[in-house]
C-alpha positions in Angstrom: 0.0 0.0 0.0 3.3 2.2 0.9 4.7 1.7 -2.5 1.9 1.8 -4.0 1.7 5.6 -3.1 4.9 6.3 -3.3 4.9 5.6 -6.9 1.8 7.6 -7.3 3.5 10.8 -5.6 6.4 10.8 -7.8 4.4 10.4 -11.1 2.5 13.0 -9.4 5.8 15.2 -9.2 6.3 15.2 -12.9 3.6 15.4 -14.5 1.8 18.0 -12.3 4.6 19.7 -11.3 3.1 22.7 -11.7 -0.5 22.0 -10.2 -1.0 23.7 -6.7 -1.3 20.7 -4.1 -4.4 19.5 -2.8 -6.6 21.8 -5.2 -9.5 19.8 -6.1 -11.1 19.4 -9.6 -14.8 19.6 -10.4 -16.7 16.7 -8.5 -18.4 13.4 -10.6 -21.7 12.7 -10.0 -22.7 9.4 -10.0 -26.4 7.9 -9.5 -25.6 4.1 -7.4 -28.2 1.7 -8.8 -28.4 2.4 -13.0 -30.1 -1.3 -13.2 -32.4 -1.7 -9.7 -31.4 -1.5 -6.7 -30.8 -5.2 -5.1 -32.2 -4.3 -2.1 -35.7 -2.3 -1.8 -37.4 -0.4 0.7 -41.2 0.8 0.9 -40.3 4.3 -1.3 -39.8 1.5 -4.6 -41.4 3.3 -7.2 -41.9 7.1 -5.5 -40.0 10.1 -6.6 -36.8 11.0 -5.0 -38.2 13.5 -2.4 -35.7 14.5 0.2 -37.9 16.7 2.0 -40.1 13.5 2.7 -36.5 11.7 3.2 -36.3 9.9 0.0 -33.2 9.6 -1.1 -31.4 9.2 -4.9 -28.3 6.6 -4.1 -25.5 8.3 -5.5 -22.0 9.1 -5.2 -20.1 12.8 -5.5 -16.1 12.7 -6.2 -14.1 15.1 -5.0 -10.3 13.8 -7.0 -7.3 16.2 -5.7 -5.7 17.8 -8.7 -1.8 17.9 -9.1 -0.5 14.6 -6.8 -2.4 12.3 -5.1 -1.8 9.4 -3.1 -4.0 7.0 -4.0 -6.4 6.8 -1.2 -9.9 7.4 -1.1 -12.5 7.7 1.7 -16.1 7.3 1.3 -17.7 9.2 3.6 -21.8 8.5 5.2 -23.6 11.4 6.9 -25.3 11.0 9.8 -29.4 11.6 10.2 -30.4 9.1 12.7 -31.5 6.7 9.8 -34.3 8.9 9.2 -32.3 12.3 6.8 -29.3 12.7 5.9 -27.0 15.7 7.8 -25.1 16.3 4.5 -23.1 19.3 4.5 -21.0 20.0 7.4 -21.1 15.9 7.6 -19.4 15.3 4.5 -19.3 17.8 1.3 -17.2 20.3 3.8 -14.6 18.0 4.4 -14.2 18.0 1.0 -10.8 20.3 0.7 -9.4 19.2 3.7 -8.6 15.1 1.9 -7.9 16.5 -1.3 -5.2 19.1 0.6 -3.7 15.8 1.3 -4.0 14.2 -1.9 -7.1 12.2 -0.8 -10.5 11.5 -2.7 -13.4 12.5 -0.9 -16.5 10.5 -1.9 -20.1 11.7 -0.5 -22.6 8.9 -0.5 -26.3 9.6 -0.4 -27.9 6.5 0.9 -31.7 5.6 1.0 -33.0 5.5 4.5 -34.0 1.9 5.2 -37.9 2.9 5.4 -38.8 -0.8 6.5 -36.1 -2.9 5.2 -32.6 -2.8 6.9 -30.6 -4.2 4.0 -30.8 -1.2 2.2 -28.4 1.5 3.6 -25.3 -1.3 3.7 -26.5 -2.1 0.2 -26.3 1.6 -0.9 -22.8 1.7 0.3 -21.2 -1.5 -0.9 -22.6 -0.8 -4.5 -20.5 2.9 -3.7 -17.3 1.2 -3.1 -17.9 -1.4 -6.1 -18.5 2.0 -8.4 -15.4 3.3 -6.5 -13.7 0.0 -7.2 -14.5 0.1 -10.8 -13.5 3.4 -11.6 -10.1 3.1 -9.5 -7.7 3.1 -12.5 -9.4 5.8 -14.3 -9.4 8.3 -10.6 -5.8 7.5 -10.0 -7.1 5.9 -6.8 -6.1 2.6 -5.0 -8.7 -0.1 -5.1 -7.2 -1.6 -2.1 -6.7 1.7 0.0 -10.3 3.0 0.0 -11.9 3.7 3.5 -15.6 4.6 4.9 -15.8 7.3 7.4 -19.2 8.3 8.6 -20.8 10.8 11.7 -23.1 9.5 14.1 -26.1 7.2 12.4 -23.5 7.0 9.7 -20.7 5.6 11.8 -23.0 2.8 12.5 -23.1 2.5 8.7 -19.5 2.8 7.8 -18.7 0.3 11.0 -21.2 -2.3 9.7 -19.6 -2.0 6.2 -16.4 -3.0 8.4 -17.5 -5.4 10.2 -20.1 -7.1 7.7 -17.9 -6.7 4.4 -17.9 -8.7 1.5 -14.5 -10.0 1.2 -14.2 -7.9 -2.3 -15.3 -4.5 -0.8 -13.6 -5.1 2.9 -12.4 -1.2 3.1 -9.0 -0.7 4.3 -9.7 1.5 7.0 -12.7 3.2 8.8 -13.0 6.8 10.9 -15.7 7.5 13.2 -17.0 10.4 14.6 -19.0 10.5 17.3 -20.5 6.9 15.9 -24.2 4.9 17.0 -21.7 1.5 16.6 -24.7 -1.0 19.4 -28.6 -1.6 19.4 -28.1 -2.8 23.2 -31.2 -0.6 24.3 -29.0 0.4 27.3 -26.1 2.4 25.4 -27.8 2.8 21.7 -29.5 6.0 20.3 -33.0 4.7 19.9 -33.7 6.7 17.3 -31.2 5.1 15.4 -32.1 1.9 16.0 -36.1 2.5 15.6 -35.5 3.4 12.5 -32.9 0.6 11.1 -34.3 -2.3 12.7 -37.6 -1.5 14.1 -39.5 -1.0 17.4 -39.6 -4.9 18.7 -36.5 -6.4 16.5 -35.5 -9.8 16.6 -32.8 -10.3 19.1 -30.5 -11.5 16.6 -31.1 -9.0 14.6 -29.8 -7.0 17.5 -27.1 -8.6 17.8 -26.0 -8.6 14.0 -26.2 -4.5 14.1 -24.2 -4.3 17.3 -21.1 -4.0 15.7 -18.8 -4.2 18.8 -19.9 -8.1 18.9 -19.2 -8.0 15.4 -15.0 -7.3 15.7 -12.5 -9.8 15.2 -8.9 -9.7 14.2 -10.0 -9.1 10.6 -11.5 -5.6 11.1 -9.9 -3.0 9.6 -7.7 -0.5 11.6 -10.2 2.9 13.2 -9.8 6.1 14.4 -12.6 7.1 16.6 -12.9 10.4 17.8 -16.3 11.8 20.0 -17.1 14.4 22.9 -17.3 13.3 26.2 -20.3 15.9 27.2 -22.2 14.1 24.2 -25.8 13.3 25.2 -27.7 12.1 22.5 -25.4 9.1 21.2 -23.7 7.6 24.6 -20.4 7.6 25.0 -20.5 4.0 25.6 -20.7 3.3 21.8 -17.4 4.1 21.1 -15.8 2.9 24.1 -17.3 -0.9 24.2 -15.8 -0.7 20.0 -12.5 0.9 20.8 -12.4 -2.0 23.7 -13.4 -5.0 21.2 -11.1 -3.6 18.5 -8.2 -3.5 21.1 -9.3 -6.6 22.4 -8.6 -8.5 19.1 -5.6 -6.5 18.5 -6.7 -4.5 15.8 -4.4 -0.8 15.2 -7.1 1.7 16.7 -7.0 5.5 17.7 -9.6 6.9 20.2 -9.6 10.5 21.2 -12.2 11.9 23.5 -12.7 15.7 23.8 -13.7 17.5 26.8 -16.8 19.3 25.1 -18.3 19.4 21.9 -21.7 17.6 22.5 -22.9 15.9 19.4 -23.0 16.4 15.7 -20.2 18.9 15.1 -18.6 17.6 11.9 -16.7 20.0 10.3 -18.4 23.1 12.2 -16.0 26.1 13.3 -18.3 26.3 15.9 -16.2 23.2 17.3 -13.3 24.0 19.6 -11.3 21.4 19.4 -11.7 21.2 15.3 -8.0 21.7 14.6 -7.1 19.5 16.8 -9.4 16.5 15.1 -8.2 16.9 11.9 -4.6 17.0 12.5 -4.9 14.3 14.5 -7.0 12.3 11.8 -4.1 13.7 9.4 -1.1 12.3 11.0 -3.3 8.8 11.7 -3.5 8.8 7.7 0.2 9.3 7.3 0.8 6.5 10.0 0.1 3.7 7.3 
């Protein structure tokens, strides 16, 4: 994966020598799903509708222009699995990857709207379209990672710990993530929404994701407030402790304050200290 980037960086020297770093071209828009989606929900056949929280599945990449390194994130707003927070949960963080020669890729995902399956299904068809266009983006196919805020942290760790061996992502960063549907530490919101009122237990169990860790999952950072009252504390801490448990390369930092939901907000005091954490985590591997 090293060398992999390392050769991308110094084709990047010469033949965009002259590029400024980290500027980003104009983003591709991609609708997920040109065929039917696999999975369906009970909006099959409405119009797309977001202010009634129906959602077109589709991807926006953000490529860095001049030299890259090959790596890609795919990033999941959060919403509670009922909207989607997009904005200052994912299309803001879109200079700060490709300053570091990183592709940002925005997923809109359906809500699931009585059928689970369908927001993992929206984002493993984003990585195959990811996947399949890797050559032609300069990107990686086996350095692509999910990130993803709240109600999207639960998505992006259930991608890592539910992957199809072809679309396993490399790496996964969660801010202030729902990871259980243990009614004692979940957001029930969250969980109303994904799985229902009265689940099955195992269903529970399947979309707890910190039961879901073995030594296979790939490497996290996890980063939340402490003072954060509407997704407990307790999510991240019961996953940091599974993914440490099974030794598995994970970075947890816990700010003072901050409450919940503060994505890329200046409003945020300890914002610069996030991302350059998150930044030298990137450059650790």
């Amino acid at each position: 994966m090293k060398l992999y980037r390392l050769i991308t960086l110094l084709l990047g020297a010469t033949l965009f020598a002259t590029a400024s770093y980290g500027q980003t071209q104009t983003p591709i828009d991609i609708a997920l799903w040109p065929n039917g989606a696999t999975e369906k929900n009970t909006d099959e056949g409405k119009a797309c509708d977001e202010s009634q929280q129906i959602f077109q599945p589709s991807i926006r990449v953000f490529l860095p222009e001049g030299r890259s390194t090959g790596r890609a994130v795919i990033i999941c707003p959060g919403g509670g699995y009922y909207t989607l927070a997009y904005g200052h949960e994912d299309y803001d963080y879109a200079s700060y990857f490709t300053h570091q020669g990183i592709a940002l890729v925005v997923l809109k995902y359906r809500m699931p709207h009585g059928n689970h399956r369908v927001p993992l299904a929206d984002l493993c068809e984003a990585m195959r379209t990811v996947k399949a266009h890797a050559l032609e983006w300069g990107i990686n196919p086996d350095d692509i990672g999910v990130m993803g805020f709240s109600a999207g942290g639960h998505l992006a760790s259930t991608l890592a710990t539910h992957y199809p061996q072809e679309l396993k992502p490399a790496f996964q960063i969660l801010f202030y993530p729902v990871i259980s549907m243990d009614t004692t530490i979940t957001h029930r919101g969250s969980r109303d929404n994904l799985i229902g009122q009265n689940p099955d237990p195992q269903l529970v169990d399947c979309y707890s994701n910190e039961l879901q860790v073995d030594a296979d999952t790939p490497r996290a950072f996890i980063a939340l407030s402490d003072d954060d009252n509407v997704v407990p504390v307790e999510n991240s801490l019961h996953y940091y402790t599974a993914l440490h448990r099974h030794h598995v390369p994970v970075s947890l930092h816990i700010y003072p304050t901050g409450g919940h939901g503060w994505g890329y907000q200046e409003t945020f005091r300890f914002k610069n200290e996030v991302h350059n954490a998150l930044a030298d985590w990137l450059r650790s591997f």
